[in-house]
mmJSON file of the N, C-alpha and C atoms, coordinates in Angstrom:
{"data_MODEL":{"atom_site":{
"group_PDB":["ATOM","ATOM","ATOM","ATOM","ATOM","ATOM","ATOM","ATOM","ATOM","ATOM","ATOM","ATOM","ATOM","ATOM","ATOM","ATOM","ATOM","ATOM","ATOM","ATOM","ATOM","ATOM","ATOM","ATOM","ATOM","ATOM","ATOM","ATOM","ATOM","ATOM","ATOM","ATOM","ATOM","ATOM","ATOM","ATOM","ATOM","ATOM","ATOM","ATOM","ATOM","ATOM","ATOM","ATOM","ATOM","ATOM","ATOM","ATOM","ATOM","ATOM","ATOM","ATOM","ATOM","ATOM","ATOM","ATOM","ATOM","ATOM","ATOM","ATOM","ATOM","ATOM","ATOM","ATOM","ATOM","ATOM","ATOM","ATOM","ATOM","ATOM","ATOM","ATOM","ATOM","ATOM","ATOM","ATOM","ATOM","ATOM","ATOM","ATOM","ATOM","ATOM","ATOM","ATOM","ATOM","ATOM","ATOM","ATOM","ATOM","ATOM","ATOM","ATOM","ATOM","ATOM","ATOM","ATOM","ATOM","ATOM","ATOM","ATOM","ATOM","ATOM","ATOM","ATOM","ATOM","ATOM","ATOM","ATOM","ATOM","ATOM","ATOM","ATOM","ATOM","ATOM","ATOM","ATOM","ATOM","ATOM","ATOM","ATOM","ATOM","ATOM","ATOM","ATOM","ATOM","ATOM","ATOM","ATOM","ATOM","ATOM","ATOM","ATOM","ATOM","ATOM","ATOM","ATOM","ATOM","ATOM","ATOM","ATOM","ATOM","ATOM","ATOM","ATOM","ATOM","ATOM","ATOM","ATOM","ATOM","ATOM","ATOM","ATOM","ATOM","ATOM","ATOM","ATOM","ATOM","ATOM","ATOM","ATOM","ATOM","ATOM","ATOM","ATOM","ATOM","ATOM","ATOM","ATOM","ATOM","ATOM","ATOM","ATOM","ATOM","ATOM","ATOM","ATOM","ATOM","ATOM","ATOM","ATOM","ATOM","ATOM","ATOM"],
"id":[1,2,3,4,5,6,7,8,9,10,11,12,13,14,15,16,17,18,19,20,21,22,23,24,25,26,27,28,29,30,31,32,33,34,35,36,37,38,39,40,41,42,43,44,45,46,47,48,49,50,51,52,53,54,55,56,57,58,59,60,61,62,63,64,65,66,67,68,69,70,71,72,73,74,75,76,77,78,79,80,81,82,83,84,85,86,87,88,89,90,91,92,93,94,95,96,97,98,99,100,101,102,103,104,105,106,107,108,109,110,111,112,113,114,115,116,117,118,119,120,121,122,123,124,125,126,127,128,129,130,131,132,133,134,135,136,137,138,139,140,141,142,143,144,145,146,147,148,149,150,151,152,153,154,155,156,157,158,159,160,161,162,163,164,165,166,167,168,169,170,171,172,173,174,175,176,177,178,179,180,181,182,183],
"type_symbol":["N","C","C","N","C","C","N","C","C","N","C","C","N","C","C","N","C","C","N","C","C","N","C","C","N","C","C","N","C","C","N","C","C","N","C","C","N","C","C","N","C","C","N","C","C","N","C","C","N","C","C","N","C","C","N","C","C","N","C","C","N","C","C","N","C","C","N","C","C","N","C","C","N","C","C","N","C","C","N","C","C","N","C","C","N","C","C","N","C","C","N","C","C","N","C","C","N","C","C","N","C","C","N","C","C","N","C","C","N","C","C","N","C","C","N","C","C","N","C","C","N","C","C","N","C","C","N","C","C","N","C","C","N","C","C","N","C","C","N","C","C","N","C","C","N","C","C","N","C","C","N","C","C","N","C","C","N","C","C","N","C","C","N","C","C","N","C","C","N","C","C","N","C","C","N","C","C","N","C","C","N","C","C"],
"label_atom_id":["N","CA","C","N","CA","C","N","CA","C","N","CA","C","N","CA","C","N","CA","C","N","CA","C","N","CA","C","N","CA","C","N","CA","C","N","CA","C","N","CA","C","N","CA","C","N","CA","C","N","CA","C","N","CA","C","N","CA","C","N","CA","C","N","CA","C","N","CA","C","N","CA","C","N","CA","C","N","CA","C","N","CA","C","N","CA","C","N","CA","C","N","CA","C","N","CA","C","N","CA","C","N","CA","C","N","CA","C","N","CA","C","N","CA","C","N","CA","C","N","CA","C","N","CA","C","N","CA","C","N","CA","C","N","CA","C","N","CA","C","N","CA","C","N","CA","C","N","CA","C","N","CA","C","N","CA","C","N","CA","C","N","CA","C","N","CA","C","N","CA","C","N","CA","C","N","CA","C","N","CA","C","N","CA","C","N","CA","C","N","CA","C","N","CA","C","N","CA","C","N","CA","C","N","CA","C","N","CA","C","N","CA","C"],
"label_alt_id":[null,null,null,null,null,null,null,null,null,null,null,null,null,null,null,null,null,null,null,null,null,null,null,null,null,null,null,null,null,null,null,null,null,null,null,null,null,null,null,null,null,null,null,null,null,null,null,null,null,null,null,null,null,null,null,null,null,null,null,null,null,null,null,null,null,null,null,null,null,null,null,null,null,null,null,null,null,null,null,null,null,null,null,null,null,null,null,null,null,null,null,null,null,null,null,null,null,null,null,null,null,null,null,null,null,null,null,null,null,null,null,null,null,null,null,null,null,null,null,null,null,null,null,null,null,null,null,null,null,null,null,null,null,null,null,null,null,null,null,null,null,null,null,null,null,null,null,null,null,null,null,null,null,null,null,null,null,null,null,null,null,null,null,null,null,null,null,null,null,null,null,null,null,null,null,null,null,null,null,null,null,null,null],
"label_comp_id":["UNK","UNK","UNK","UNK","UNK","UNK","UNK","UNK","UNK","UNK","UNK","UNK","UNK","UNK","UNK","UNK","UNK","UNK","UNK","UNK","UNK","UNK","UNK","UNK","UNK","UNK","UNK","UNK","UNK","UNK","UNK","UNK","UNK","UNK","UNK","UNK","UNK","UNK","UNK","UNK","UNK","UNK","UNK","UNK","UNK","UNK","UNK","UNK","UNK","UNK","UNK","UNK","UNK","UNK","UNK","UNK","UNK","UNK","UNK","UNK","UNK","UNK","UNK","UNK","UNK","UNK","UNK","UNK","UNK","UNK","UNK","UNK","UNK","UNK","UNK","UNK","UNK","UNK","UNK","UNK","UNK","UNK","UNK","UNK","UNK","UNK","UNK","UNK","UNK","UNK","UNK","UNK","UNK","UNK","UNK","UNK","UNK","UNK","UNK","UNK","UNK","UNK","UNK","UNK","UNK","UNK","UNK","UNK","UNK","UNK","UNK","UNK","UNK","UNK","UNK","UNK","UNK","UNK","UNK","UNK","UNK","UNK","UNK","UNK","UNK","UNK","UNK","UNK","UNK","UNK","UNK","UNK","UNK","UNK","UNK","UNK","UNK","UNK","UNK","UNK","UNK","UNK","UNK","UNK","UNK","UNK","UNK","UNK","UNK","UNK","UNK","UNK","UNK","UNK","UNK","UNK","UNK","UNK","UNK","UNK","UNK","UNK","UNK","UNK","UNK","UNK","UNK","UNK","UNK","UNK","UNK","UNK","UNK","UNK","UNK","UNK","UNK","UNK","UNK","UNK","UNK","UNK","UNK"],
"label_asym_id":["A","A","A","A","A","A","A","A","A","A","A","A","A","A","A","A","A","A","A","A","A","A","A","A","A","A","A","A","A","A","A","A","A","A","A","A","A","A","A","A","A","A","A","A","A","A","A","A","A","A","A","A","A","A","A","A","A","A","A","A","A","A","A","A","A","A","A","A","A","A","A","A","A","A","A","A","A","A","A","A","A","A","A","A","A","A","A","A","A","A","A","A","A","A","A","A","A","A","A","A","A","A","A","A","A","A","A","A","A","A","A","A","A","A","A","A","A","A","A","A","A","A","A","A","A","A","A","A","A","A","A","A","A","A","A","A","A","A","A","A","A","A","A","A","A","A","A","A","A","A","A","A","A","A","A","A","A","A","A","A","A","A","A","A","A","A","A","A","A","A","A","A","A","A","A","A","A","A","A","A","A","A","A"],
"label_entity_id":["1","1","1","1","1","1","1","1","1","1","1","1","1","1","1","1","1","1","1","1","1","1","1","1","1","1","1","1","1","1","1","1","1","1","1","1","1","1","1","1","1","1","1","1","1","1","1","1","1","1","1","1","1","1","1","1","1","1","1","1","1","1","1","1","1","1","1","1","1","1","1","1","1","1","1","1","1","1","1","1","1","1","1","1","1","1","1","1","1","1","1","1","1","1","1","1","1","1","1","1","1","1","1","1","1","1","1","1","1","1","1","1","1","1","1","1","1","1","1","1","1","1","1","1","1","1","1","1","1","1","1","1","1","1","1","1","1","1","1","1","1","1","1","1","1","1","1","1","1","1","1","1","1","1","1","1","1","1","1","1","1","1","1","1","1","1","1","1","1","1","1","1","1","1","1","1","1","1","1","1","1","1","1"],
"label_seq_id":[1,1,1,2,2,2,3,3,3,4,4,4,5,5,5,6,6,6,7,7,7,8,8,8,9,9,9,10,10,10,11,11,11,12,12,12,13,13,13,14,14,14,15,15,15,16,16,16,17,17,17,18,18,18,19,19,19,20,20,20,21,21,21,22,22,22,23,23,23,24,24,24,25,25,25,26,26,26,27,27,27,28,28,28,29,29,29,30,30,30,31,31,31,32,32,32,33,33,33,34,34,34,35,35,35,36,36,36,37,37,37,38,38,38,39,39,39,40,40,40,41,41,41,42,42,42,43,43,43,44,44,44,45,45,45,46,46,46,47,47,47,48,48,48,49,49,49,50,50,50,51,51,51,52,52,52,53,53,53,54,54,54,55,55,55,56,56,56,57,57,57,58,58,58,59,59,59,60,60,60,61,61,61],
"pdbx_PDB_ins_code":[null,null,null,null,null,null,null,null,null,null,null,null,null,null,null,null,null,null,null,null,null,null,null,null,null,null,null,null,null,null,null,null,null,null,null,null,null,null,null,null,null,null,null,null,null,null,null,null,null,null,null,null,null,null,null,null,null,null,null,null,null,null,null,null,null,null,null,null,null,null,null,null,null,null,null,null,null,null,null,null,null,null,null,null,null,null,null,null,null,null,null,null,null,null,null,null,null,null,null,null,null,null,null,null,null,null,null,null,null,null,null,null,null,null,null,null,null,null,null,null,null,null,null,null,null,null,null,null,null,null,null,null,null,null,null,null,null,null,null,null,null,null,null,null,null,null,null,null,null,null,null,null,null,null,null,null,null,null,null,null,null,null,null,null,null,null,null,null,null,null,null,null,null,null,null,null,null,null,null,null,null,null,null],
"Cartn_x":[-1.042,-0.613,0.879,1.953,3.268,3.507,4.03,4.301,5.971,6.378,7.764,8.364,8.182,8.414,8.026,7.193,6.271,7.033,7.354,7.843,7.022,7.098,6.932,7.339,6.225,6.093,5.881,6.795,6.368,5.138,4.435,3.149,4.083,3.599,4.225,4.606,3.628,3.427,3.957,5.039,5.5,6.702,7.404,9.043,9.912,11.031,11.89,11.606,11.578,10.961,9.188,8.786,6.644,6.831,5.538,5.293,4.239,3.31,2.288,2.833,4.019,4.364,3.412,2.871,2.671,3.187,2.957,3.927,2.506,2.299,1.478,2.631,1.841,2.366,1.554,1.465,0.479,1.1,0.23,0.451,-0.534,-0.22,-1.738,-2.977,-3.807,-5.088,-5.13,-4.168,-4.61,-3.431,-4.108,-3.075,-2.552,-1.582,-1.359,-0.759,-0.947,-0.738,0.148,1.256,1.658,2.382,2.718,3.286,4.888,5.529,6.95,7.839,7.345,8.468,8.619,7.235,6.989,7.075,8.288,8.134,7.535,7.728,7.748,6.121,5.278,4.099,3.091,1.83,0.59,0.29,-0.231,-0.81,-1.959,-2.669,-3.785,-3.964,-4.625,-4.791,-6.267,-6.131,-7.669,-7.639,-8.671,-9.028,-8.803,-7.887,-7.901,-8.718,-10.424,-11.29,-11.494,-11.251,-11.695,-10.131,-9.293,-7.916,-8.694,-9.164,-8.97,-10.501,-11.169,-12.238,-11.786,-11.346,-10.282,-9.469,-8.694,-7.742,-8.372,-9.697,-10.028,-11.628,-11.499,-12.049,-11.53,-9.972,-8.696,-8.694,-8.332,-8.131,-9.698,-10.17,-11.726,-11.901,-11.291,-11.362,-10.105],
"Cartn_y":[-10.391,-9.064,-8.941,-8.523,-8.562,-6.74,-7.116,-6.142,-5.459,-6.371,-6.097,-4.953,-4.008,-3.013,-1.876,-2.453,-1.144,-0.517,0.727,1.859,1.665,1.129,0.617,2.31,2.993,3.727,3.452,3.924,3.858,4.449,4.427,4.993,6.243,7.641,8.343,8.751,7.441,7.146,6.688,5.986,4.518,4.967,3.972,4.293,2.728,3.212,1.996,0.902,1.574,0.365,0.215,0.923,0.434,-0.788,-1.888,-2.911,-2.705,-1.614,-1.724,-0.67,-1.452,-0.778,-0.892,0.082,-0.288,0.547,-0.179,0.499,0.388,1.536,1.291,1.669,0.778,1.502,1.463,2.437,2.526,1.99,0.927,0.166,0.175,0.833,0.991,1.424,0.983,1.322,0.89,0.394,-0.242,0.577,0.367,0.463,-0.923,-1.376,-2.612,-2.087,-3.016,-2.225,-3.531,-3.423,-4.518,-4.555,-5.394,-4.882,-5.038,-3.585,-3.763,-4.421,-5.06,-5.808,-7.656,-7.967,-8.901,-8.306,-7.579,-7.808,-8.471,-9.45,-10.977,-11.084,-11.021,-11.602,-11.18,-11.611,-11.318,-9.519,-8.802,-7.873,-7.959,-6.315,-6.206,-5.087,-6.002,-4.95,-4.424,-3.204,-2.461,-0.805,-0.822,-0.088,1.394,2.562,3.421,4.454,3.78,4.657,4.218,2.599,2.173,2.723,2.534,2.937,3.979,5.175,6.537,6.747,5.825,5.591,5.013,3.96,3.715,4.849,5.348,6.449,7.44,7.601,9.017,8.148,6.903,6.542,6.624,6.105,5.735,7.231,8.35,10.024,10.229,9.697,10.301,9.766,8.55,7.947,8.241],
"Cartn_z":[-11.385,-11.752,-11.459,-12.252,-12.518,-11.315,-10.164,-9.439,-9.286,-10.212,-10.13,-10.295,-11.571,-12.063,-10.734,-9.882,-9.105,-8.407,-7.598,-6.912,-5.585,-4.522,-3.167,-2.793,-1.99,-0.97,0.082,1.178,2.908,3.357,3.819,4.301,5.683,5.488,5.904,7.435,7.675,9.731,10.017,8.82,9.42,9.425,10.45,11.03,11.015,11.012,10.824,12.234,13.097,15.015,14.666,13.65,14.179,13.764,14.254,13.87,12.934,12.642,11.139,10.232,9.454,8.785,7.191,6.231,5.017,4.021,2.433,1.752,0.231,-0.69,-1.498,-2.619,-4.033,-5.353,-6.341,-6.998,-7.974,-9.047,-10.179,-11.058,-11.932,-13.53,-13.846,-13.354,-13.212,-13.007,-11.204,-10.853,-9.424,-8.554,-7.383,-6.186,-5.236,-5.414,-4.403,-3.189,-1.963,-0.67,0.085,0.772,1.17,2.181,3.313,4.479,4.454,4.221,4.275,4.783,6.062,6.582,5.73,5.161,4.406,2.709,2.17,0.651,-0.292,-0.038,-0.657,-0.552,0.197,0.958,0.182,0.506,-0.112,-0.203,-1.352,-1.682,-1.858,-1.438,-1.544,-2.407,-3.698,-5.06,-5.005,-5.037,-4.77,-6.081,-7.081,-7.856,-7.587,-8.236,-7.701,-6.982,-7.234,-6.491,-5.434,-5.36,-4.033,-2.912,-3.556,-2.977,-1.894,-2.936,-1.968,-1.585,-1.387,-0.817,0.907,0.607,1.709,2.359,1.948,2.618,3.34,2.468,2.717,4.392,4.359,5.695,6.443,6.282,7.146,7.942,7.452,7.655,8.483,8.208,9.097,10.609,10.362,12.112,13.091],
"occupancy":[1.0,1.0,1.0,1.0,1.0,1.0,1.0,1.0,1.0,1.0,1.0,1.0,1.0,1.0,1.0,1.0,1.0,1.0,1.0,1.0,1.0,1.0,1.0,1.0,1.0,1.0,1.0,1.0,1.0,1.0,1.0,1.0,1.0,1.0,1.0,1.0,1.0,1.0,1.0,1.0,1.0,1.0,1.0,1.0,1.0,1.0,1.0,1.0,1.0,1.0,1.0,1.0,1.0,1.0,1.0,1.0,1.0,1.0,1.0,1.0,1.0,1.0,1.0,1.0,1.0,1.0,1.0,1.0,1.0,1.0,1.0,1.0,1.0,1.0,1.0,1.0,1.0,1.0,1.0,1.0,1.0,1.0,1.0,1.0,1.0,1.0,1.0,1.0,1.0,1.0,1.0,1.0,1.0,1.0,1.0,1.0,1.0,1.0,1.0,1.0,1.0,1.0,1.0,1.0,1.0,1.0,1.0,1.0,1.0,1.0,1.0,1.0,1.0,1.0,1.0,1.0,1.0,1.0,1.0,1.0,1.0,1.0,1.0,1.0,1.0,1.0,1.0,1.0,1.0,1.0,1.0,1.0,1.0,1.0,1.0,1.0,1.0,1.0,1.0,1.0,1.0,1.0,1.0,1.0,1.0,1.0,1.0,1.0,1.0,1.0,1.0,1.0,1.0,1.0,1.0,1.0,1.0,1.0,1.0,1.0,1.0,1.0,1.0,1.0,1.0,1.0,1.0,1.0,1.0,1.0,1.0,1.0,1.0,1.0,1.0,1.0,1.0,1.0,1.0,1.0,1.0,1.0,1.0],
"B_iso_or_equiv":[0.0,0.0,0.0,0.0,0.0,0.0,0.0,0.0,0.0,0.0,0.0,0.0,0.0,0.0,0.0,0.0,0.0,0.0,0.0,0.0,0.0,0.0,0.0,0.0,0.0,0.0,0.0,0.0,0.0,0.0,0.0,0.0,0.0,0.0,0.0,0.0,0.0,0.0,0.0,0.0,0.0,0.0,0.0,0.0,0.0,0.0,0.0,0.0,0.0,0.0,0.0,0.0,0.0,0.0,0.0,0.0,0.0,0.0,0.0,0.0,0.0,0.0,0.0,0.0,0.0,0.0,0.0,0.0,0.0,0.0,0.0,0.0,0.0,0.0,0.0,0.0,0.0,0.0,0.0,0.0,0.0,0.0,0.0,0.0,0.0,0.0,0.0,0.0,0.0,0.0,0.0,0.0,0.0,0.0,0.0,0.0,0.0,0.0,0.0,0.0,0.0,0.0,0.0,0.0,0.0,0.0,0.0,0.0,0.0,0.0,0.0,0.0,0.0,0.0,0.0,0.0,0.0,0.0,0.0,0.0,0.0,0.0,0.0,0.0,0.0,0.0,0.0,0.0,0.0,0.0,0.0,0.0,0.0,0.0,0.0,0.0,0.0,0.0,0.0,0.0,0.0,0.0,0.0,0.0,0.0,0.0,0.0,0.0,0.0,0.0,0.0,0.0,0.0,0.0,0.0,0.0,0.0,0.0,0.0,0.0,0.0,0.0,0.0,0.0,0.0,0.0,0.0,0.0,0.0,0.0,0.0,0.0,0.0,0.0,0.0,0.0,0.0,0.0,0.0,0.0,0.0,0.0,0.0],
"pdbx_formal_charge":[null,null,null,null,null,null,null,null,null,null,null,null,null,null,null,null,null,null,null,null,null,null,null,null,null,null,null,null,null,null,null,null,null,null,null,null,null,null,null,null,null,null,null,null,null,null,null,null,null,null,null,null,null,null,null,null,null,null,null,null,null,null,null,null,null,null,null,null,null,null,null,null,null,null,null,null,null,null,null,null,null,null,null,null,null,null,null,null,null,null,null,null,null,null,null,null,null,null,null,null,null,null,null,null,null,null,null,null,null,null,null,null,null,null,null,null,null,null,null,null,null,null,null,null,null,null,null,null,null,null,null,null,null,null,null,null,null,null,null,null,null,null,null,null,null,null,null,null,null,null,null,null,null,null,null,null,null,null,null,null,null,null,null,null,null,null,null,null,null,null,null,null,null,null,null,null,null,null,null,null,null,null,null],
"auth_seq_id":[1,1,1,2,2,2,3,3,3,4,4,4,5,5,5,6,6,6,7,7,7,8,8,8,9,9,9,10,10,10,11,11,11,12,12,12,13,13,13,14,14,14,15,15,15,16,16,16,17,17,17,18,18,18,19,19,19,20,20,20,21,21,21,22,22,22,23,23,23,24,24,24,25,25,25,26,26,26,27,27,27,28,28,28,29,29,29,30,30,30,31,31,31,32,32,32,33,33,33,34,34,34,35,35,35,36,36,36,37,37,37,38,38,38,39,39,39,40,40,40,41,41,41,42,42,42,43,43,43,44,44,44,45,45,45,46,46,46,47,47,47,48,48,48,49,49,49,50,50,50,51,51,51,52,52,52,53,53,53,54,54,54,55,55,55,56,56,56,57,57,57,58,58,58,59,59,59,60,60,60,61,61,61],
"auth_comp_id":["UNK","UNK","UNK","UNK","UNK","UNK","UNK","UNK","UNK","UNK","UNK","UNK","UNK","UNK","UNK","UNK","UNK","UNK","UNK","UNK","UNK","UNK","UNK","UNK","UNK","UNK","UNK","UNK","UNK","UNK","UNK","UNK","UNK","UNK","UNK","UNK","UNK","UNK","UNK","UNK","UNK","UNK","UNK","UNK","UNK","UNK","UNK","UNK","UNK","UNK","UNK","UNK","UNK","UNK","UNK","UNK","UNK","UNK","UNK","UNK","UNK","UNK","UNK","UNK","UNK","UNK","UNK","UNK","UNK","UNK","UNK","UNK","UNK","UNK","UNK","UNK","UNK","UNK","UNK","UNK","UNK","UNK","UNK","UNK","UNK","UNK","UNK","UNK","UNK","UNK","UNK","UNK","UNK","UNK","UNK","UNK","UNK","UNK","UNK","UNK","UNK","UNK","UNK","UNK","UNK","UNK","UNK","UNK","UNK","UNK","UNK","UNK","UNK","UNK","UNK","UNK","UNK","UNK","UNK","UNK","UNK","UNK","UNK","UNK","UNK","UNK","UNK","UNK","UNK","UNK","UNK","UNK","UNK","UNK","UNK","UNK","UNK","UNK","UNK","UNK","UNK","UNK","UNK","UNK","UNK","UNK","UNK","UNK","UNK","UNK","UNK","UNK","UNK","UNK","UNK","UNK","UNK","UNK","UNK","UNK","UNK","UNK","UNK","UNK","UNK","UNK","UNK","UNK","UNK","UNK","UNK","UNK","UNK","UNK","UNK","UNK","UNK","UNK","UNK","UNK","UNK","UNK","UNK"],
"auth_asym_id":["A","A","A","A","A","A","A","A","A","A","A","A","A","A","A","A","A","A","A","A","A","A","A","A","A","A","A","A","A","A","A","A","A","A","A","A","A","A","A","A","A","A","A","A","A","A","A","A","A","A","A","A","A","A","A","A","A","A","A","A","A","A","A","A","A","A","A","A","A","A","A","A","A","A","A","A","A","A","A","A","A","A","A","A","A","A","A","A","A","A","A","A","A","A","A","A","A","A","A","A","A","A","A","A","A","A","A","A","A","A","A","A","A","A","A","A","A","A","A","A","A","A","A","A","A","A","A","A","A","A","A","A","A","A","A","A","A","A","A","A","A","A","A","A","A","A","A","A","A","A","A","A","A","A","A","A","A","A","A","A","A","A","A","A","A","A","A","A","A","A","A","A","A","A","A","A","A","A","A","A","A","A","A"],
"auth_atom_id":["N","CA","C","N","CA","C","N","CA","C","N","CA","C","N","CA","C","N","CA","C","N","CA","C","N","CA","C","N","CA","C","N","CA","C","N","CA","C","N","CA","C","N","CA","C","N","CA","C","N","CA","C","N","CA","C","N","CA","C","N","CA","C","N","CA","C","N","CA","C","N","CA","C","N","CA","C","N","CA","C","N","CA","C","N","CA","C","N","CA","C","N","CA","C","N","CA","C","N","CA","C","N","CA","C","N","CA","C","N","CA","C","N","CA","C","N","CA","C","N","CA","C","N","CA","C","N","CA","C","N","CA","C","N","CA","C","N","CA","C","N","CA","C","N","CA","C","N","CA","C","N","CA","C","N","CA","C","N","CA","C","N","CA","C","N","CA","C","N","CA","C","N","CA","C","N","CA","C","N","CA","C","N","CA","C","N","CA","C","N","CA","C","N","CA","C","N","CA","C","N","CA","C","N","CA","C","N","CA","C","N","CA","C"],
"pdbx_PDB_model_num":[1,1,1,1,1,1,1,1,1,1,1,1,1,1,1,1,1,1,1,1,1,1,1,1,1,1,1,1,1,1,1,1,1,1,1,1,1,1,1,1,1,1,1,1,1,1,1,1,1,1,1,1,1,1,1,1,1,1,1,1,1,1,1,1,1,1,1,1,1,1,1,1,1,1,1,1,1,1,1,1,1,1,1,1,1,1,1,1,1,1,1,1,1,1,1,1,1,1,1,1,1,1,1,1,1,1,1,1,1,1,1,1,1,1,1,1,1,1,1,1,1,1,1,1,1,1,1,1,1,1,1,1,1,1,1,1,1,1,1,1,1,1,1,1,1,1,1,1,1,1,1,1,1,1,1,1,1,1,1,1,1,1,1,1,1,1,1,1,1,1,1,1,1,1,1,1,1,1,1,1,1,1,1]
}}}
């Protein structure tokens, strides 16, 4: 999947000193999620329902 074009968001917890920083962008039909301090590095492409299936676990715990 061609991620180039994508618009990289900071995850809104995250600060320039945290060490879990993440960054999502929506691309088509998907959301890829990837750890900002690694640009370059492996993504994790997940379907926009599973996306906020995820988020909305993440917010519950």
């Amino acid at each position: 999947m061609e991620l180039t074009p994508a618009t990289w968001r900071k995850a809104s917890r995250s600060n320039e000193s945290g060490d879990a920083c993440v960054e999502v962008a929506g691309v088509a039909e998907v959301v890829a999620v990837r750890d900002s301090k690694d640009p370059e590095g492996p993504k994790l492409i997940l379907s926009r329902s599973d996306f906020r299936r995820f988020a909305d676990r993440l917010k519950s715990i």
